[in-house]
N, C-alpha and C positions, 0 to 999 in steps of 0.2 A: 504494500500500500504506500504512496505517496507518500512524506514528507507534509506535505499542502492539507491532506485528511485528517480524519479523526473520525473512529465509530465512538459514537455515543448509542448506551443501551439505556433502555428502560426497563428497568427489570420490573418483572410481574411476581416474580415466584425465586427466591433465594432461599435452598435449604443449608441451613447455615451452617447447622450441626455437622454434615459431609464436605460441607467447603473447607471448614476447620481441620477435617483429618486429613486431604486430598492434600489443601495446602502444608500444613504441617510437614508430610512425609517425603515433598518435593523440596521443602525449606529447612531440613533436618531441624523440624520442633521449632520456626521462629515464629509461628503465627503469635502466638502470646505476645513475644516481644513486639512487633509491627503494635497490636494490640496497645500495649502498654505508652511505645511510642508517640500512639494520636491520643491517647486519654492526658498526657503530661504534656502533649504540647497544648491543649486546649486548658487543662488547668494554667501553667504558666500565663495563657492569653489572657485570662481574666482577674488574674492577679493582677498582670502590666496594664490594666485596662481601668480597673475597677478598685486600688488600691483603700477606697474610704467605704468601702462596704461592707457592713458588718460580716462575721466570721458565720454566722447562719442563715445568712441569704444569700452569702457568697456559697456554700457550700451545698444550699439546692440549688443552685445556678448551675454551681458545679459540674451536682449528677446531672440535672436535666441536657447540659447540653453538651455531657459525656455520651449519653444515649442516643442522645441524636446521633451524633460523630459514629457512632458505633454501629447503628442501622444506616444510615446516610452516606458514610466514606469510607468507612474502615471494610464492610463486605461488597461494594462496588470494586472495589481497589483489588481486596484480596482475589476477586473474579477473575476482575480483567490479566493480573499475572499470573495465577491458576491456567485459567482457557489458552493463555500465549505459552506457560510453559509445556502445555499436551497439546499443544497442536497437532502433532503426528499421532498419537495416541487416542484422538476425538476422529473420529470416520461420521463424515457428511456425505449421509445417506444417495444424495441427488448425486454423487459421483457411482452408484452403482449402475453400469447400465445408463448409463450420461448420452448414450444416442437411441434412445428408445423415445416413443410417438407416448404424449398422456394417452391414447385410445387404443394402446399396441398389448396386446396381453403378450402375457410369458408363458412357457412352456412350463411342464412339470421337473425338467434338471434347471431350466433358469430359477425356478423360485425357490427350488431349494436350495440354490447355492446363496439366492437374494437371504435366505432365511438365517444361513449358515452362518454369512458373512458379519449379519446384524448381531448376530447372539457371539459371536465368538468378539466382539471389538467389546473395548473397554469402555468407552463412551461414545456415545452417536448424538449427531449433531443431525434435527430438520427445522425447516423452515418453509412456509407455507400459510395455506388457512387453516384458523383455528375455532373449534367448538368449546364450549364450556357448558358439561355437562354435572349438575349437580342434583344426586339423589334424593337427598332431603327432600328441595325444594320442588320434585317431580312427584315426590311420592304426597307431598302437602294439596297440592294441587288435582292430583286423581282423587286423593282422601273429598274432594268439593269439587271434584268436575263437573258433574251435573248437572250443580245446583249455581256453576260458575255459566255454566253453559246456559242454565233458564232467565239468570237475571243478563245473560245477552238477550237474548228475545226478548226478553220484558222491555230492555233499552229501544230495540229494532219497532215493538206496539206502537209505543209510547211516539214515535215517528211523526210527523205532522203526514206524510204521506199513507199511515198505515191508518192512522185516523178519517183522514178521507174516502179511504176505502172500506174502511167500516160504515162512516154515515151514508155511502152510497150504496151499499148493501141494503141496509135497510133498509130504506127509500124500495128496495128492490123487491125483496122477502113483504113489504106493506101491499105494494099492488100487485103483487105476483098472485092468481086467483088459482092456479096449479097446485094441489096440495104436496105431492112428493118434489116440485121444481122448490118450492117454498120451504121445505125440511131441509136439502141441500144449500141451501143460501144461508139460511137459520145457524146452520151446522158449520158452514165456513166462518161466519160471522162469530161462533164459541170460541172456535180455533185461533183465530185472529185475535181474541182479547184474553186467552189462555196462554203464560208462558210456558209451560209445562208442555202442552199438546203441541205449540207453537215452532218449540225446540224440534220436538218429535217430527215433525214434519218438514223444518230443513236438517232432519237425520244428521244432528247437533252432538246427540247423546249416544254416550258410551255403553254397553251392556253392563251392567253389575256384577255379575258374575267372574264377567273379562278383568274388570279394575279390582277385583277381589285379588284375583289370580297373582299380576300382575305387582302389587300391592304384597304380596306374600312373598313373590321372587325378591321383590326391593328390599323388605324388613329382614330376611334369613342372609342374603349376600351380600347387598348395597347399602346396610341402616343408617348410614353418616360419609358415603364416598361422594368426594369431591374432586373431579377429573377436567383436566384440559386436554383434548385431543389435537393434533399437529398431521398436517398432512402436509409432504414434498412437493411441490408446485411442478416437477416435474411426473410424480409418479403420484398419483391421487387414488391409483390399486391399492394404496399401502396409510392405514391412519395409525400415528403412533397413538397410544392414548396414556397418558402420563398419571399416574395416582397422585394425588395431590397430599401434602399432609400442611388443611389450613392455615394452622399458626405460621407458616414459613410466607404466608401471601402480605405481597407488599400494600396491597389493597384489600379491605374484609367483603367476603365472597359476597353478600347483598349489594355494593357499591361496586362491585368487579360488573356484575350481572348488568347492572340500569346503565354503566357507560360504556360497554360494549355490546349487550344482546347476548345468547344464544351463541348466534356465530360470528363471528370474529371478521370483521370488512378487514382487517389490513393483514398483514403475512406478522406471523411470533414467531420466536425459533425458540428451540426447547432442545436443553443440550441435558444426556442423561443417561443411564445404564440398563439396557433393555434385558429385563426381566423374564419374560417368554414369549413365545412366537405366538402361542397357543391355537397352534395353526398343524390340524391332524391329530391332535391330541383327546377327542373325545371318540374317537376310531379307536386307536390306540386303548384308552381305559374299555372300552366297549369290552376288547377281547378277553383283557384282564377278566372283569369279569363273570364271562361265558367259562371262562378255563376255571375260576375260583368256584362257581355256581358248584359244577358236578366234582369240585374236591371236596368240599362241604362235607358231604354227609360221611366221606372215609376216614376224616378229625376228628378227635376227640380234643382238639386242645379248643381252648377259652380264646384265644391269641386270633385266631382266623375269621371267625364271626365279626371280630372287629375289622379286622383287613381288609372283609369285602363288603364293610359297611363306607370304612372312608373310599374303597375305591369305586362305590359309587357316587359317593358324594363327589370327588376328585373327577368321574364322568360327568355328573351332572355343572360340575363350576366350569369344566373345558367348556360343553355346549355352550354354557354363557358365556365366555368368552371368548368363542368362533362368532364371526361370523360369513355370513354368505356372501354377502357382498363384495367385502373388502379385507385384506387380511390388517389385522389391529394387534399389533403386538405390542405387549406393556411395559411401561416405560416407568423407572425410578426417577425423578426428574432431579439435576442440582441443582437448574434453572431455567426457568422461561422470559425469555425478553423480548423487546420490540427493538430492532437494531436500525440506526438511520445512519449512512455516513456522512459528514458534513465536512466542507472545503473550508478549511481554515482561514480564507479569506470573509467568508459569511460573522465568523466567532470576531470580526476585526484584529487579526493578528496579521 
């Protein structure tokens, strides 16, 4: 990169805890010191700054804006020479298969080897569009689908246009002297000021049963997962989907949600340790098993009962997390950012 540049990240997601060891073990243990470093240069600043202020307002000054330093500069910094010293060591994915068409499927030896590649690297690096998919707030939401769905059509009645076609109904069902033409009008005109029936009829509403289902798979697998998924702008077959663990978000997940949406309008990159491919792996447990099923009954041990209890449970978690579409392999994340590079003549330097 130029001399003239400068990337500037926005980080979204810093897991600090892994940054600290990563760093550490590239910096033979100096993260602390770095640490120590920016905490005494900030204290001395406010000393030289602030000399007449008493010794307990200087000292929460202090911590407050030790802390800041601490989230603000100290793991921006320690990132940025972390990601620069693994460079070789970080495999960005959009270099696998770099002359391939977004529309171009892969063979069954290319995707294994695509699959191979990702699980054997230390860190992987994509960058693309992103979803934010949060379980909670999905399962909150089916919990009052419904009933979110009928006070839509309550808002849609309420219409000044839907009102008019009610009182022109009427007008219609009054002189209409047809007694079945007149039950049919009668009956549109319930519907019309029914939210409930109302929904039902622009086929609004969910089955119950479905959101029950549904609702069951989210509380036993999903009960507090909070995920960003990252797809390659070149390879969009492929979404990484990142586990998220909250506290590490630079932004709390309600205020992440209202300033970007769902889905992600700009490209994030999300640099991190892929976890499973989990791609053919509920094939795999399937046969397990078939083969465990008819050892069964030759056991006499306690041991085995359990074995092929988790190993269906282990088939049942693959199926969730295959899917058909798209292969989604999961992602440990250290970090997800918005990276912009900027011309160091724009910074006035």
């Amino acid at each position: 990169m130029s001399e003239q540049q400068k990337v500037i990240r926005d980080f979204i997601y810093v897991d600090q805890a892994r940054l600290y060891s990563f760093y550490s073990q590239l910096n033979k243990g100096v993260a602390q010191q770095v640490f120590q470093s920016y905490l005494h240069g900030e204290s001395a600043s406010i000393s030289q700054t602030s000399p007449d202020v008493s010794d307990e307002v200087s000292e929460s000054e202090r911590t407050r804006v030790s802390q800041r330093t601490e989230s603000t500069i100290l793991y921006d910094y320690m990132y940025e020479q972390l990601e620069e010293k693994m460079r070789g060591a970080i495999l960005d994915v959009s270099r696998i298969f770099p002359d391939r068409g977004i529309d171009e499927e892969l063979d069954t030896e290319e995707v294994l080897h695509y699959l191979n590649t990702i699980s054997n690297a230390l860190m992987i690096k994509v960058t693309g569009p992103a979803e934010i998919e949060d379980y909670r707030r999905i399962d909150a939401i089916l919990e009052k689908g419904n009933n979110l769905m009928e006070s839509a059509a309550l808002f849609s009645l309420l219409s000044a246009e839907n009102l008019k076609l009610i009182a022109s109904l009427e007008k219609q069902a009054e002189a209409e002297k047809d007694r079945n033409k007149k039950a049919q009008i009668k009956d549109r005109i319930k519907r019309l000021k029914d939210p409930r029936l109302h929904a039902r009829d622009l086929n609004i509403l969910d089955e119950p049963k479905v959101i029950e289902g549904i609702r069951l798979f989210i509380e036993i697998f999903y009960p507090n997962n909070f995920e960003i998924a990252v797809s390659s702008t070149n390879q969009l077959f492929v979404t990484y989907r990142g586990i998220v663990d909250k506290k590490w978000l630079r932004i709390e997940p309600e205020i992440l949600r209202s300033l970007y949406g769902g889905k992600i309008e700009s490209n994030w990159t999300m640099v991190g340790q892929v976890t499973s491919t989990s791609a053919f792996k509920a094939e795999y447990f399937d046969k397990i098993n078939k083969w465990l099923e008819e050892q069964l009954p030759k056991t006499q041990s306690l041991r085995d009962p359990l074995r092929y209890i988790f190993n269906r449970v282990r088939g049942l978690e693959a199926n969730l997390n295959q899917s058909g579409l798209r292969f989604e392999p999961i992602v440990c994340p250290l970090a997800i950012y918005r990276e912009q590079i900027i011309v160091k003549a724009d910074l006035g330097n």
